[in-house]
N, C-alpha and C positions, 0 to 999 in steps of 0.2 A: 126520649126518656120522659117517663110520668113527672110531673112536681112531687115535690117530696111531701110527707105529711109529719108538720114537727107541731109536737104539743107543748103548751106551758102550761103546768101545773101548780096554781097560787094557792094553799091554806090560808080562808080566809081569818081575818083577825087571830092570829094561829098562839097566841099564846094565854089572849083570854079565853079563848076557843077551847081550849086542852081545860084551864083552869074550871071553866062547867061542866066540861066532864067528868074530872074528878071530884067537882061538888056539885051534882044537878040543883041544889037551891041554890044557884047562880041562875041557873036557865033562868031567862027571860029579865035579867035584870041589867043595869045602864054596871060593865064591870070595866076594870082598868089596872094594868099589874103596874107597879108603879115600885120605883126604888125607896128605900126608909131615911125619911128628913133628918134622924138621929145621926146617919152613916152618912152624910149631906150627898147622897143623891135621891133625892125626893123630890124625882121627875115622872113623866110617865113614860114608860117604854113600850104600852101597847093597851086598845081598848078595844073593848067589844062593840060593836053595829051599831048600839043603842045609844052607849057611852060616845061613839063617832057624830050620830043622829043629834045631839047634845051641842056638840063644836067642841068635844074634847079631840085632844092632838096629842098626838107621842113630840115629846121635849117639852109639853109643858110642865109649870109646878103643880105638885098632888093639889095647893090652895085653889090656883087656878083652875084646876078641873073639877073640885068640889062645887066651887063661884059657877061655873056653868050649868050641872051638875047634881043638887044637892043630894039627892040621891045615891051618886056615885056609890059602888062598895071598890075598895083598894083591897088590896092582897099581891102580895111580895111576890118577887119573882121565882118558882124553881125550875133549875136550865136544866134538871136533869130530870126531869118529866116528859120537859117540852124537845130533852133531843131523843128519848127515849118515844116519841109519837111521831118525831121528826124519819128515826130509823124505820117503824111500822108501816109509815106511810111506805116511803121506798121499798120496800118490800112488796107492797100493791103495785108499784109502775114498774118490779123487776118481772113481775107475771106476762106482762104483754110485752117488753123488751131488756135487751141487755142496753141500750142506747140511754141511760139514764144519767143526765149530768145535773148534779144538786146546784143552786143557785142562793143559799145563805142557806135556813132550817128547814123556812115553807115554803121554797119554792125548786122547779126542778123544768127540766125541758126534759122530751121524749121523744126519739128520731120511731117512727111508727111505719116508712116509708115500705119496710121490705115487709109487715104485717099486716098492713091494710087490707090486703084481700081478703082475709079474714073474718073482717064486718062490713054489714051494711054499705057504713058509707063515714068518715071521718067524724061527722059528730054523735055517730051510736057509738062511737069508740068511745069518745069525751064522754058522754053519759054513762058508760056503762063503768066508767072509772069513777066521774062523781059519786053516783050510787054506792060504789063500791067502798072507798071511803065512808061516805058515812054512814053506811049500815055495818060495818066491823070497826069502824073507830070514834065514831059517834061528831065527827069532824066533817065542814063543807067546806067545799073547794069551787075555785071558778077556774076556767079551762081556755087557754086559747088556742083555735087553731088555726095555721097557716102554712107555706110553702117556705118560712124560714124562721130564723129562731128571734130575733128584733120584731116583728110582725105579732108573733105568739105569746110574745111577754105584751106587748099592748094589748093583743085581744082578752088577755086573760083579765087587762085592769078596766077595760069595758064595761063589764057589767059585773056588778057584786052586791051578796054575796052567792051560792049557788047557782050558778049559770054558766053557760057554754055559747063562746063566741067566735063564728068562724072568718075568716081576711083573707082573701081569696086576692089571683091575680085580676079578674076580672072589677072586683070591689073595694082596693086597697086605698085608689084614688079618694075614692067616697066616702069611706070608713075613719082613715088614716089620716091623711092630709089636712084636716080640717082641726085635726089636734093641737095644741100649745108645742112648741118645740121641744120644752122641758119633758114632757112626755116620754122623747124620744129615748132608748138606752145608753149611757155615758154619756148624756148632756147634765149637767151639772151648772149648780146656779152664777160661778162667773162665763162660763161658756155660752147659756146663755142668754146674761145679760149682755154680754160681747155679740151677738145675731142681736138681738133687739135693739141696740145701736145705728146696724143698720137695717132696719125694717123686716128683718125677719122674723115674724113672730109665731108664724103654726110647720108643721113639721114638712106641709105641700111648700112652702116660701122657701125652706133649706133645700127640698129636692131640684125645684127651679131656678136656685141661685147659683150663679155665675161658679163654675169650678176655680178659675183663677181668683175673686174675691175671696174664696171660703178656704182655699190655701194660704192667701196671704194673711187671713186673719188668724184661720187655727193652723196651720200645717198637714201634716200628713195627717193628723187626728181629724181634722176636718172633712178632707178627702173621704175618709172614712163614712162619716156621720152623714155626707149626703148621698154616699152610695146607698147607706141605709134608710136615709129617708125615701129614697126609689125605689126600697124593693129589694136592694142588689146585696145581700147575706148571703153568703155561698159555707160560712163558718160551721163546722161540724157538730153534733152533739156528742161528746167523751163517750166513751166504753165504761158504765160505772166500775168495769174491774180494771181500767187504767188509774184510777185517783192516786193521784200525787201524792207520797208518805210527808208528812209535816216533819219540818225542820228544826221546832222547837214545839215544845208545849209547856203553858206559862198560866199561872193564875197571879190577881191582884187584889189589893183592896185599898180604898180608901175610910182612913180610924177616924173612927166618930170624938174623937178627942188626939191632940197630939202629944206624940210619944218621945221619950229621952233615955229612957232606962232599956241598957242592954240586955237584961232578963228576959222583958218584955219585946223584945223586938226578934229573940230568940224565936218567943214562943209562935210572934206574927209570922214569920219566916216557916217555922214547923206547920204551922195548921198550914197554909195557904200550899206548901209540900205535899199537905197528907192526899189532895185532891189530885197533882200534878203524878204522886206515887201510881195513884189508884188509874189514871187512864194511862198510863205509862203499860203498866200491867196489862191493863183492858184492848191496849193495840199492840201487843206483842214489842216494845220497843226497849232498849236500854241505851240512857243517857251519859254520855262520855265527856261531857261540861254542864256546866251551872252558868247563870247570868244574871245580878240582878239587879232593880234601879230603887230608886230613894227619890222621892221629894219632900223637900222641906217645907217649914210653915214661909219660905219668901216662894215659894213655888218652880223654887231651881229643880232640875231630875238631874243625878248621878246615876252613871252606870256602869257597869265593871263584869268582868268575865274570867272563866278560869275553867280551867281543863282539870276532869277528872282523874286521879291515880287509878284507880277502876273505873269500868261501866256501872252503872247500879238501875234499879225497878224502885231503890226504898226513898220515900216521902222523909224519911229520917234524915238518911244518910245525904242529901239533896239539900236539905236546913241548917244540918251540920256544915256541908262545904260555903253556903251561899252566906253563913252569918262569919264563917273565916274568914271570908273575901270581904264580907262588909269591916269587920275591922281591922283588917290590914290595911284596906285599901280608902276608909273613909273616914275623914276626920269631923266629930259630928259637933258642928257648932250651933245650928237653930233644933228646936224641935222637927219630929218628923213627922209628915199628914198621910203618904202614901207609902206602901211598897208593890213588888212587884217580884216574883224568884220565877227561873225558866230554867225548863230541862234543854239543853242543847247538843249537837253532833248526837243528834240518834240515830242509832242503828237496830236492826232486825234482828242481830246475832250480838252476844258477847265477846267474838272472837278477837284476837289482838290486842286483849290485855296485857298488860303489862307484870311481871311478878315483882312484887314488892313485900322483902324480905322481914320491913316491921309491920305487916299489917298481916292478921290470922282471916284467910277467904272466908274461913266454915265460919266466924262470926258472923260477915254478911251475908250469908245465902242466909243464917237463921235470921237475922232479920228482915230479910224477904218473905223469906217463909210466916213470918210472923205475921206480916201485914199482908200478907195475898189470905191469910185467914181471917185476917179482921174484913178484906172486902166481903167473904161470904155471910159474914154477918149482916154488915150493912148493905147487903144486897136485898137481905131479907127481911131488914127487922130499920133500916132506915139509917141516914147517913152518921147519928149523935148515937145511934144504940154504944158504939165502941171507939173510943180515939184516946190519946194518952190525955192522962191527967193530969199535968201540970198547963194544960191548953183549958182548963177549969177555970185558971187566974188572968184570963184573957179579957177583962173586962172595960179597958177603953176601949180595943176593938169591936166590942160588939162582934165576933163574928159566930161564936158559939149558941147556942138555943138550946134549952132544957127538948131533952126528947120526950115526944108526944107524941105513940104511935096515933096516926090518921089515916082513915080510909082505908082501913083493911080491906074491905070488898075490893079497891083497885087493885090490890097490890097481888091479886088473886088473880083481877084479870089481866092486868098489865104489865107483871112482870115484877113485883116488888113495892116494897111502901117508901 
């Protein structure tokens, strides 16, 4: 039997990366999406090559990356861009295979094993995918190739940013082994500082080391970790039409000020809803529970759950149950910093409702209907074009923003503003 040919596919800096796309007066400058000090997360969550070239880091503060920096440009994060370039991309790696299994937004393996005949030879594959990328999405990608999938996620972080890196059985020792252990996939920083105890410290020292030590230290998870340091991945890459239906779908915020008044906690519970409504709809799903948590200003989380009398798709109807549940269930004595509301028991069908003699259906299906017409709005015209007005007086949360259509040319190429 041939070795297999599995790809990883890394978008590099993938979020300021997207962000110069959508404003080429970015191109070429030190850029950093970074959370808002107001809303006290005013970290960084991701920087471009230049901004890296600098010694800016994702978790540091916006100050600290400025201090490195001065130049820096910040601009806030939109995750609904970046999974909207996230889905494009997949689309490109579903042209050469059905074997595509996602690995966070930017990144993805590719089982390529039964299509290689195809090309060339394993890395005309890899280039002709790089290229392709970024001449339809204006986005570069680093590539690893290897005979398994632990292998292909290090080749990919080899060399950055556009480039293609191959790890063969012949050159794995050479390539590989010589790496920090951390490197390695699911080594994590007490695992190992737990090897660097005992003098293990590059990824060749874990492959060499004693199987009985590295059981008695990590267990079966260790066992694991130095098959993988050998080579020994036999793990498959998913079918992207097997992906797993999610179990819940949840949005949160933490309020740039804290909150007491039940109006207002109303209204925080509605908006953080209306987004929860909108991919509910977007993945065919209806939710038959709510769920949600609270922290306070001593940084306690409460949380509480409750079953739906109907299934529902409405962001409304979702705000309404989870702020019932909040005062039934919660007795509010500090101020509150954070919430959290989730859709839960989702199902594909609405079937196995329940008939409930004081509630009128045809009211909720209209409000369904209502809001599956406001997504088309803001599908086109952007996410504040339309939402309910009493989400106007949302003002410790900060979570609201005067609409400002921008970049209309993208939203032409890309699919919306």
């Amino acid at each position: 039997m041939p070795d297999r040919v599995i790809l990883h596919v890394d978008l590099n800096s993938f979020f300021a990366s997207v962000e110069t796309v959508l404003n080429p007066a970015l191109r070429g400058r030190a850029v950093a999406v970074c959370g808002s000090e107001k809303e006290r997360h005013g970290i960084v969550l991701a920087k471009s090559e230049l901004a890296k070239q600098a010694g800016v880091k994702t978790g540091m503060t916006n100050g600290e990356a400025k201090k490195l920096c001065p130049d820096l440009i910040l601009v806030p994060p939109r995750y609904r861009y970046y999974a909207l370039f996230s889905g494009l991309a997949k689309k490109i790696y579903l042209r050469y295979t059905n074997f595509v299994e996602p690995f966070g937004l930017d990144e993805n393996w590719l089982d390529m094993t039964d299509g290689i005949f195809r090309y060339e030879s394993p890395l005309a594959l890899a280039d002709e995918i790089r290229e392709t990328v970024s001449r339809e999405l204006g986005l570069t990608v680093s590539v690893g190739v290897s005979f398994n999938k632990v292998f292909a996620k290090l080749a990919s972080d080899m060399k950055k940013p556009d480039a293609v890196t191959l790890v063969t059985r012949e050159n794995y020792k050479t390539m590989v082994w010589r790496l920090p252990v951390e490197d390695l996939l699911f080594v994590g920083r007490s695992t190992a500082a737990r090897l660097h105890r005992y003098a293990i410290h590059t990824i060749g020292d874990l492959a060499r080391a004693d199987e009985g030590l590295i059981r008695h230290l990590l267990g079966k998870n260790g066992v694991m970790l130095r098959a993988f340091a050998d080579g020994r991945d036999n793990s498959r890459v998913a079918d992207f039409q097997e992906s797993v239906a999610p179990k819940s779908i949840g949005h949160g915020i933490t309020c740039s000020a804290d909150v007491t008044d039940e109006e207002e906690i109303f209204r925080i519970f509605l908006e953080l809803a209306q987004e929860i409504g909108r991919q509910l709809r977007a993945q065919g799903f209806w939710a038959g529970g709510v769920q949600i948590a609270v922290k306070d200003r001593a940084l306690t989380v409460k949380q509480f759950d409750a079953v739906l009398s109907a299934k529902t798709q409405s962001g409304k109807e979702l705000a309404k149950e989870g702020f019932a549940l909040f005062r039934a269930k919660y007795k509010l004595e500090l101020p509150l910093r954070a919430f959290t509301i989730r859709a839960t028991r989702l199902s594909p069908t609405r079937e196995g409702d329940q008939i409930d003699m004081f509630r009128d259906p045809r009211a909720g299906q209209r409000q369904e209907d209502l809001e599956t017409a406001m997504d088309d709005i803001t599908c086109r015209y952007g996410k504040y074009a339309i939402y309910p007005a009493s989400l106007l007086l949302n003002e410790k949360t900060r979570i609201l923003r005067p609409f400002v259509p921008t970049l209309p040319n993208a939203g032409r190429s890309f699919g919306g503003s």
